[in-house]
C-alpha positions in Angstrom: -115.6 91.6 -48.8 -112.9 90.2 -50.7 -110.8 91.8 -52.8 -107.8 90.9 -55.2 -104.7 93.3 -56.2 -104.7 93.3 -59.9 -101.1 93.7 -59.5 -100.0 90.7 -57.6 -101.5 88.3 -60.2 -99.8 87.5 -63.8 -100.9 85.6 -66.9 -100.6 81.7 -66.1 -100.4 82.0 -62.6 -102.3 79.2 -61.0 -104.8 80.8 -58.5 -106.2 77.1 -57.5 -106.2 73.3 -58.1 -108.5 71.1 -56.8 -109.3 67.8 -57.2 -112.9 66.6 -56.8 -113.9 62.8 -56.5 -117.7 61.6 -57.9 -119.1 58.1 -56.6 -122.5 56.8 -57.6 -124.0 58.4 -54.4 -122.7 61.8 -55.7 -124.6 61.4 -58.8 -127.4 60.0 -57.1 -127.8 63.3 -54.8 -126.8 65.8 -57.5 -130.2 64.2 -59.4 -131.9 64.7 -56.6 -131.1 68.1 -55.6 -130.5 69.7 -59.9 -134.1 67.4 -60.5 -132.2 65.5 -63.4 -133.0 61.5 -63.2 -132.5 61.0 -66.6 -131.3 57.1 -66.0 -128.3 57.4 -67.8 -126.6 59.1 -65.0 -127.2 56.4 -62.3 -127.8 52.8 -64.3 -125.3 51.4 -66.6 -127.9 49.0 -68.9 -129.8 52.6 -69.4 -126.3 54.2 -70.0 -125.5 51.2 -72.4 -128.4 50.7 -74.3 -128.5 54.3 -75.4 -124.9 53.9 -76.8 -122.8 55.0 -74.1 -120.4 52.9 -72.2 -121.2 53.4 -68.6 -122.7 55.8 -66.2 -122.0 59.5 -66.7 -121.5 62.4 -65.1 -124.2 64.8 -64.9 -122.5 67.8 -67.0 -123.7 70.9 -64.7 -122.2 69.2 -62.1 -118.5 68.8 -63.8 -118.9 72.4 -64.3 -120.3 73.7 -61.3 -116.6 71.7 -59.7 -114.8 73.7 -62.5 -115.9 77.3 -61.3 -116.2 76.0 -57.4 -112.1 76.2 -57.9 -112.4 80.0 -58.7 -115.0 80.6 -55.8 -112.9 79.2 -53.5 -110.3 81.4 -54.9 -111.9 85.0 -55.0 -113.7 83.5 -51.7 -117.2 85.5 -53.3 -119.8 83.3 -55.4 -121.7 86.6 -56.3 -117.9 88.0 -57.8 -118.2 86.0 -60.9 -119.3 87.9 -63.5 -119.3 85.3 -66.8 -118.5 81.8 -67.2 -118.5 79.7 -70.3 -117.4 76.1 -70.6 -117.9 73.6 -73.7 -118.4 69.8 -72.7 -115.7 68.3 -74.3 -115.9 64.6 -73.1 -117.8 63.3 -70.8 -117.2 61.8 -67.2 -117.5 57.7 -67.1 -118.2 57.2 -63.0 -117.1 53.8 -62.3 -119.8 51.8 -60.1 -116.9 50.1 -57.9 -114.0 53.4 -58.3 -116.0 56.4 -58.9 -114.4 58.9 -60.8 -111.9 62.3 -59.8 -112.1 65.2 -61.8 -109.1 67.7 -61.6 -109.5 71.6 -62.4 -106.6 73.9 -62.7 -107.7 77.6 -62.6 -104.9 79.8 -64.2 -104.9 83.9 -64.7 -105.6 84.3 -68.5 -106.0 88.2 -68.2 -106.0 90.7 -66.2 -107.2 94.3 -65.7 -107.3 96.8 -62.9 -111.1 95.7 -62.0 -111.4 92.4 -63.8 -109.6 88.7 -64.0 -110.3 86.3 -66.7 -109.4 82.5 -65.1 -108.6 79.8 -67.4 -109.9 76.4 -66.1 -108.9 73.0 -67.0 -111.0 70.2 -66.1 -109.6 66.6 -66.2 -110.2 62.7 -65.7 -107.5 60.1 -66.4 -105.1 63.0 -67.9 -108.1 63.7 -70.7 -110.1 67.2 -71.1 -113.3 67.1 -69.8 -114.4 70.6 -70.3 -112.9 72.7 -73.2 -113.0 76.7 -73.5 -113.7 76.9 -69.5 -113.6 80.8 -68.5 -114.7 82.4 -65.8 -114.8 86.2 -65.7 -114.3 87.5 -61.6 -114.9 90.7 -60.3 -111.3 92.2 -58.4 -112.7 94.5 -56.8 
C-alpha cells in the first residue's frame, strides 16, 4: 500500500506530467469499450454537419488521461477520493496527426491525511479541461 508523507510535498510542486497522444483508432476503441458511438467522435461530415469542425475527443476520455497522471502518482486508483473537472474546450483529433493532450498535476493543498492536485490539461498550448481537481488519500 502506498503511502505519501504529507511533509515532503508543498503547494505547486509538480507530482507528474504526462503527455498522452489520441489517433482515430484511440477514439475508435474508447467508443467501443465506454459504449459511446455517437458519430461525431469518429466521422468528420457527422462532426461537420452538426457545427463542429472536425472529429472530437470523447470528453471522459480527456478526463480519465487527466486523473491517470495522479494514479500513476499515488500509484492507488482506489486513493482518490474526489475529482471534478469542467470541459473547457474540446479536443479536435486530426484524421492524418491525431492529437496529444498534456496534464500537469501540481500539489494545490495539503493536510496530514489528504492532498488536493491541481491538473492542467492541454492541446496546442490551449486549456482543455478547466477547474481539474482531484482529492487523494495520503495515507
Amino acid at each position: 500500500m502506498t503511502t505519501i508523507d504529507a511533509s515532503a510535498l508543498e503547494i505547486g510542486q509538480i507530482v507528474g506530467e504526462t503527455t498522452f497522444p489520441i489517433t482515430r483508432d484511440t477514439l475508435v476503441r474508447y467508443a467501443g469499450a465506454s459504449g459511446d458511438f455517437n458519430p461525431i467522435h469518429y466521422r468528420d461530415d457527422v462532426a461537420m454537419s452538426v457545427g463542429l469542425p472536425g472529429v472530437l475527443a470523447h470528453g471522459m476520455l480527456t478526463m480519465g488521461f487527466a486523473v491517470q497522471t495522479v494514479v500513476d502518482w499515488i500509484g492507488d486508483s482506489g486513493k482518490i477520493l474526489d475529482y471534478q473537472v469542467r470541459f473547457t474546450r474540446p479536443v479536435l483529433v486530426n484524421a492524418r496527426t491525431g492529437a496529444s493532450v498534456t496534464v500537469i498535476a501540481k500539489v494545490g493543498a495539503v493536510d496530514d491525511t489528504v492532498a488536493r492536485i491541481d491538473l492542467t490539461a492541454t492541446v496546442d498550448n490551449q486549456t482543455v479541461l478547466g477547474k481539474a481537481q482531484a482529492r487523494v488519500s495520503l495515507v
